[in-house]
N, C-alpha and C positions, 0 to 999 in steps of 0.2 A: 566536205573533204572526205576522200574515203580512206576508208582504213590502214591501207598500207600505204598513201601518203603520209598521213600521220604520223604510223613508225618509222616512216621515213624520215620525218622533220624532227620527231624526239630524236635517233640518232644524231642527228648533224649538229641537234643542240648539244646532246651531251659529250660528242669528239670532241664539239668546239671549245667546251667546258671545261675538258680533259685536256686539250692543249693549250689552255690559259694556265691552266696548274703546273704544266709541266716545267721541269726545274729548267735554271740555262744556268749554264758555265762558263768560265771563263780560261780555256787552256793558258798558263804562265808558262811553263818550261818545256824545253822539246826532249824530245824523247831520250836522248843521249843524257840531258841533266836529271831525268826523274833513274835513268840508270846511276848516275854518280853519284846523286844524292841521297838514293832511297835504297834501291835495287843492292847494289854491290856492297853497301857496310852491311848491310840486313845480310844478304848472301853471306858475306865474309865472317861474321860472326854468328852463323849457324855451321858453317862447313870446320871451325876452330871449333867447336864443342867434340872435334875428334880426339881432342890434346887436352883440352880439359871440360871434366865434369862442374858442369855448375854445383856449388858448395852450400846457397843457404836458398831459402824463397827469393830474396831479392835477385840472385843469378838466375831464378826460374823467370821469372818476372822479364827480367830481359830479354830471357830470349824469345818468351812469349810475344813480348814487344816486337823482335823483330821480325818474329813470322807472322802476327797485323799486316807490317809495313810491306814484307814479298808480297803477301796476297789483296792490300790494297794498291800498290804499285801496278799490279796486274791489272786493275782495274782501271786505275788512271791510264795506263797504253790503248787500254780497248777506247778509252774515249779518244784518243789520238790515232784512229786507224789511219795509216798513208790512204792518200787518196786512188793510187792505182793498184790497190790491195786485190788479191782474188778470195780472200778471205781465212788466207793463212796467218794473218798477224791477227784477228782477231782469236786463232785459236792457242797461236803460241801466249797470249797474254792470257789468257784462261786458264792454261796451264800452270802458268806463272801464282796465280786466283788460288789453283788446285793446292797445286804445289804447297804455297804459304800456308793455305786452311790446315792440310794436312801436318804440318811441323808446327801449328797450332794447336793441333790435337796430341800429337806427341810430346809435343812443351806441356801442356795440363797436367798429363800423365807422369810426368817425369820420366818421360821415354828415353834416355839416351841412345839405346840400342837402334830403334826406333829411325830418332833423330840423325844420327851416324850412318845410318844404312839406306835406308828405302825412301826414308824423305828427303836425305841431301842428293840421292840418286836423283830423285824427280826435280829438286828445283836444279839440278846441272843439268841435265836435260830437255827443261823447260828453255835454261839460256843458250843452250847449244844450238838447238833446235831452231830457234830466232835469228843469231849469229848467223849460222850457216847459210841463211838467207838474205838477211837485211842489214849485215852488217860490211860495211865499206871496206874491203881490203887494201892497205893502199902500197 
């Protein structure tokens, strides 16, 4: 066997090895419920921290919580690309990924300025931006 046979055949073992590991999932909800259930209370009480300051660590805590749930939400889209995608919904749920990380980093911080300004700009943005595209007008 020569040589670059060889490394040929350890590849194909090890892809193959690499795709027995690899994870599988099971999409439950479509893309509209991971919006109602995830997406928009998370939104909705990041964009209300303009009215009120959160008051003790537990209010920090929330809304750390909810900026997790924007930027894992984003995640769950990317795994539901439409299938005649050209590859805008992957970037708008990234956004969405960004978005949350960063109002995560601002939540740590106890940013509110932060939080109020430049992060709820990006994740309105992240939703506008999807909307304006994929979203049904009727």
């Amino acid at each position: 066997m020569s040589n670059h046979t060889l490394r040929l055949s350890l590849l194909l073992l090890f892809a193959g090895a690499v795709l027995a590991q690899a994870p599988t999932y099971q999409p439950v909800a479509t893309h509209m419920q991971i919006m109602q259930a995830f997406i928009i209370p998370a939104s909705d009480a990041l964009f209300a921290l303009g009215g009120q300051t959160p008051a003790s660590d537990k209010d920090w805590q929330s809304v750390q919580t909810n900026a997790i749930i924007l930027a894992e939400a984003g995640n769950l889209l990317i795994m539901r690309t439409p299938k005649a995608d050209n590859g805008d919904w992957k970037k708008f749920s990234k956004q969405m990924t960004v978005a949350g990380a960063a109002a995560l980093a601002a939540a740590k911080r106890k940013d509110v300025d932060k939080l109020t300004g430049d992060v709820s700009d990006q994740v309105l943005m992240s939703c506008e931006a999807c909307h304006a595209k994929y979203l049904k007008k009727k």
